[in-house]
NUDRENSE-982738 format. One line per field, with one value per residue (C-alpha): x, y, z; chain; residue in three letters. Coordinates in nm, 2 decimals. Layout:
BEGIN
px: c(X_...) .
py: c(Y_...) .
pz: c(Z_...) .
ch: c(A_...) .
aa: c(ALA_...) .
END
This chain:
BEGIN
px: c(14.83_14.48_14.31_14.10_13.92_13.77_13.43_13.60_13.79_13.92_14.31_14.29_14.07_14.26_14.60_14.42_14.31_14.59_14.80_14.58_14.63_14.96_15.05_14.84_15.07_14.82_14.97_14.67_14.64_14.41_14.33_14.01_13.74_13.93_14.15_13.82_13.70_13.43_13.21_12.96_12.88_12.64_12.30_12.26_11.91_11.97_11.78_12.12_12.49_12.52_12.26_12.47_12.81_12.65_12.53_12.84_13.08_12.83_12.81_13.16_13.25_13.00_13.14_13.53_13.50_13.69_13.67_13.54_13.52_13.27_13.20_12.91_12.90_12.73_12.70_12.44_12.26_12.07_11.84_11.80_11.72_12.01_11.95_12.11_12.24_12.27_12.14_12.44_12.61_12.30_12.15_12.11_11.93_12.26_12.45_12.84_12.78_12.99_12.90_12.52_12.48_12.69_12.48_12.17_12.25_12.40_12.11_11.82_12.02_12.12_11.84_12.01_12.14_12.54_12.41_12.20_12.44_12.60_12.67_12.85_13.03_12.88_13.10_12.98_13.25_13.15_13.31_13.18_13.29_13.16_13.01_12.80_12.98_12.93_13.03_12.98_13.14_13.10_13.26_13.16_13.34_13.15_13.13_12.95_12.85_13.06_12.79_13.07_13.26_13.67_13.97_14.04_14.12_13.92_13.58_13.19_13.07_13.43_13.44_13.16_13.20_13.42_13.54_13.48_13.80_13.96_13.93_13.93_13.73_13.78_13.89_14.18_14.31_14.60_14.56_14.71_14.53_14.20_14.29_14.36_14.01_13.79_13.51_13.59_13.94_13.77_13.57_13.84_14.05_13.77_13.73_14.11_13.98_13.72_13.95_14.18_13.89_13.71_14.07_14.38) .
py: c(12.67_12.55_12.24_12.08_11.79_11.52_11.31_10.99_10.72_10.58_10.63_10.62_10.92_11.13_11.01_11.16_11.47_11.52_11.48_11.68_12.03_11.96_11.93_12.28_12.42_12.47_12.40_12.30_12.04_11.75_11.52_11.23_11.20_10.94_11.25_11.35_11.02_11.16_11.30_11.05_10.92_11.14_10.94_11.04_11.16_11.37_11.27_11.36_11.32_11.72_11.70_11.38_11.56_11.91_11.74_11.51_11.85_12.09_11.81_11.81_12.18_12.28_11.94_12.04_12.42_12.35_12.37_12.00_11.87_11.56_11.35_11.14_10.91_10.65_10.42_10.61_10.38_10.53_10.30_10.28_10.67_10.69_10.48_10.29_10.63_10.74_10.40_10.26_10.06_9.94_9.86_9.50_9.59_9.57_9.81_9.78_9.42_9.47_9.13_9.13_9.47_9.38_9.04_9.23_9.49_9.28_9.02_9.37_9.44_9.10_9.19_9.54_9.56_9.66_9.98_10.08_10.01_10.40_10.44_10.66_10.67_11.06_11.21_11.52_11.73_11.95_12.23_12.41_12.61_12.66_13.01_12.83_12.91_12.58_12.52_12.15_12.04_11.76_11.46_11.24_10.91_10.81_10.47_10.14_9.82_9.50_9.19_9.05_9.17_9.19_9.29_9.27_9.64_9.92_9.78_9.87_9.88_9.90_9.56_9.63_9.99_10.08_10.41_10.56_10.53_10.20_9.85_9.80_9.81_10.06_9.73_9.66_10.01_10.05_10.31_10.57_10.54_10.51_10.86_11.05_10.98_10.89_11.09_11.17_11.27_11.50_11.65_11.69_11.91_12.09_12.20_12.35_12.71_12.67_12.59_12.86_13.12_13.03_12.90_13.07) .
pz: c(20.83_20.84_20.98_20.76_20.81_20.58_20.67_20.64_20.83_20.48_20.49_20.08_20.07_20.29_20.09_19.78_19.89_20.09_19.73_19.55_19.79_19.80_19.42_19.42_19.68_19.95_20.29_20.47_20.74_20.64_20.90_20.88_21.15_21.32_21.47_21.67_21.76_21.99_21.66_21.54_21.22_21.03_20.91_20.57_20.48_20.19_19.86_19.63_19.67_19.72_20.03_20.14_20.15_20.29_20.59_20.66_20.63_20.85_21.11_21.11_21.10_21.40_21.62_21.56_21.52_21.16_20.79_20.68_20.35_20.29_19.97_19.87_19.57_19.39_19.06_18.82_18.56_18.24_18.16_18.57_18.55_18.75_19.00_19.21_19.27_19.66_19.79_19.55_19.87_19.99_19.70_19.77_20.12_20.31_20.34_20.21_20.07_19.73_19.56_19.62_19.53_19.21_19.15_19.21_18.98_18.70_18.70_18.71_18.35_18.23_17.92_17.85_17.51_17.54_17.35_17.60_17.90_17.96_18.30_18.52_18.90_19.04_19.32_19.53_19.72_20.00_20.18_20.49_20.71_21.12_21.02_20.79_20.40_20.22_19.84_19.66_19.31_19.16_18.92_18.71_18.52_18.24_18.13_17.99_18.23_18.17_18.16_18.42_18.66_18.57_18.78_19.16_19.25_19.37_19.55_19.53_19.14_19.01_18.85_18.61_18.52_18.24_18.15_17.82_17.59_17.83_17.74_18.11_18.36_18.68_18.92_18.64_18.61_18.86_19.18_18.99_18.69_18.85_19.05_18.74_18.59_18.90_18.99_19.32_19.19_18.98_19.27_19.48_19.25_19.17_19.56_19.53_19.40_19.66_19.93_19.78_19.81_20.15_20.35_20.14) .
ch: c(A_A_A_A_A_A_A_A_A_A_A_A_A_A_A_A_A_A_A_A_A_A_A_A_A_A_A_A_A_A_A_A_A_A_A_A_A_A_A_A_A_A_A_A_A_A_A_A_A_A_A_A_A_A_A_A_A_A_A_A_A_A_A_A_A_A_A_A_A_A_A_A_A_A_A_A_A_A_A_A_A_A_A_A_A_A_A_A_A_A_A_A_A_A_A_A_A_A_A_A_A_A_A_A_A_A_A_A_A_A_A_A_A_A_A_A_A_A_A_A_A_A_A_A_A_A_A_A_A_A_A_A_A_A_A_A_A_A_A_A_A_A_A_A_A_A_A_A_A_A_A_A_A_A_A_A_A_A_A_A_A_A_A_A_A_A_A_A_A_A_A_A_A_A_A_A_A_A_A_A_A_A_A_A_A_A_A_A_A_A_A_A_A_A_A_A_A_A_A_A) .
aa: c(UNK_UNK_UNK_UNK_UNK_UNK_UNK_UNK_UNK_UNK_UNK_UNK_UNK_UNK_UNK_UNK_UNK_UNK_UNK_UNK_UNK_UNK_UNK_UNK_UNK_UNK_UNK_UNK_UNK_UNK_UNK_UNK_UNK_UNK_UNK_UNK_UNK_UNK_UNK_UNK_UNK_UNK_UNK_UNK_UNK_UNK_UNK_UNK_UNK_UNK_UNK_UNK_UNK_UNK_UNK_UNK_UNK_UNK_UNK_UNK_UNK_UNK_UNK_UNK_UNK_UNK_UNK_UNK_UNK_UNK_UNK_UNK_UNK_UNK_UNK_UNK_UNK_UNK_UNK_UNK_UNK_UNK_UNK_UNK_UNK_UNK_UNK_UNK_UNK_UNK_UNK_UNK_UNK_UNK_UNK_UNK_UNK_UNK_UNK_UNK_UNK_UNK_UNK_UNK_UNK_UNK_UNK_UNK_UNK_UNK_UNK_UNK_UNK_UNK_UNK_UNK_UNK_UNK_UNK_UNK_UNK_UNK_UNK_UNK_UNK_UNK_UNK_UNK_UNK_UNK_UNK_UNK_UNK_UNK_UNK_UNK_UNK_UNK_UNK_UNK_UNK_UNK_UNK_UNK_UNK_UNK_UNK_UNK_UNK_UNK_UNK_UNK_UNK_UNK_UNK_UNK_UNK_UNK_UNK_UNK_UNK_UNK_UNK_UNK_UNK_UNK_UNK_UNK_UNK_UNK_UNK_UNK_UNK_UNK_UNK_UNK_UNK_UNK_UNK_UNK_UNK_UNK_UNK_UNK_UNK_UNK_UNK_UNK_UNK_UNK_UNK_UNK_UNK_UNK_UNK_UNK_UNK_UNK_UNK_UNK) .
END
């Protein structure tokens, strides 16, 4: 059985993943990086989500000698030309602030037409191994911005983004629901043939 590792010290991630390879009957080993405490955080300089997650799982493969699998993601606007984008949890200027980033992002389209208010969470899933293989997928949930927020679950942009086909927003949909349809859940089951190919 293989270790793999995931850039992440978010038990929810490693819970998905860990689901996905399962229900595909690979037998790997997923651990987060708070099994190798002593690897820093990676700053992420990249200038796409791909770049973001490629640098997370090399940092992580060469520091741990293992395959790592890394994710970046973001809230992409239309009319924004897809911005907030990477800088989606700092958008406000601080990093991981939820509400301003919300209140500054409703308030920069509180003059959008509901027509024009297409929108879409973007999730980029890297592999890479020590040698130096890398692979990146991606997924996408495509949606329309509420003019308010609605629901308690999920976090970041999740109140204001609903997905194409739901009368609900992504913070009313339940855990499970969400998972089935969310962009990183997409990603992630889209790095099982990878996995399969690189790992076995």
């Amino acid at each position: 059985m293989t270790r793999l590792i995931l850039a992440t010290r978010n038990a929810g991630k490693i819970t998905e993943l860990r689901a996905i390879l399962a229900e595909a009957g690979l037998p790997h080993d997923l651990v987060g990086a708070d099994a190798y405490p002593d690897v820093p955080d990676v700053v992420e300089t990249g200038v796409t989500f791909a770049e973001n997650a490629l640098l997370k799982a090399h940092a992580l493969a060469r520091a741990t000698g293992l395959p790592a699998v890394a994710d970046d993601s973001g809230l992409c606007v239309d009319v924004m030309n897809g911005a907030p984008g990477i800088f989606s949890a700092r958008w406000s200027g601080r990093h991981g602030d939820d509400r301003a980033n919300l209140d500054l992002l409703l308030a920069q389209l509180s003059d959008i037409a509901d027509e024009h208010r297409g929108a879409y969470f973007a999730c980029a899933a890297a592999l890479a191994l020590p040698d130096g293989t890398e692979r990146v997928v991606e997924g996408k949930l495509m949606g329309v911005l509420r003019r308010e927020p609605a629901g308690t679950g999920g976090f970041g942009y999740d109140p204001v983004l609903q997905p194409e086909g739901e009368t609900r927003t992504c913070a009313e949909l339940t855990p499970d629901e969400k998972n089935a349809i969310s962009h990183r859940g997409k990603a992630f089951r889209e790095l099982v043939p990878v996995v399969r190919e690189l790992l076995g």
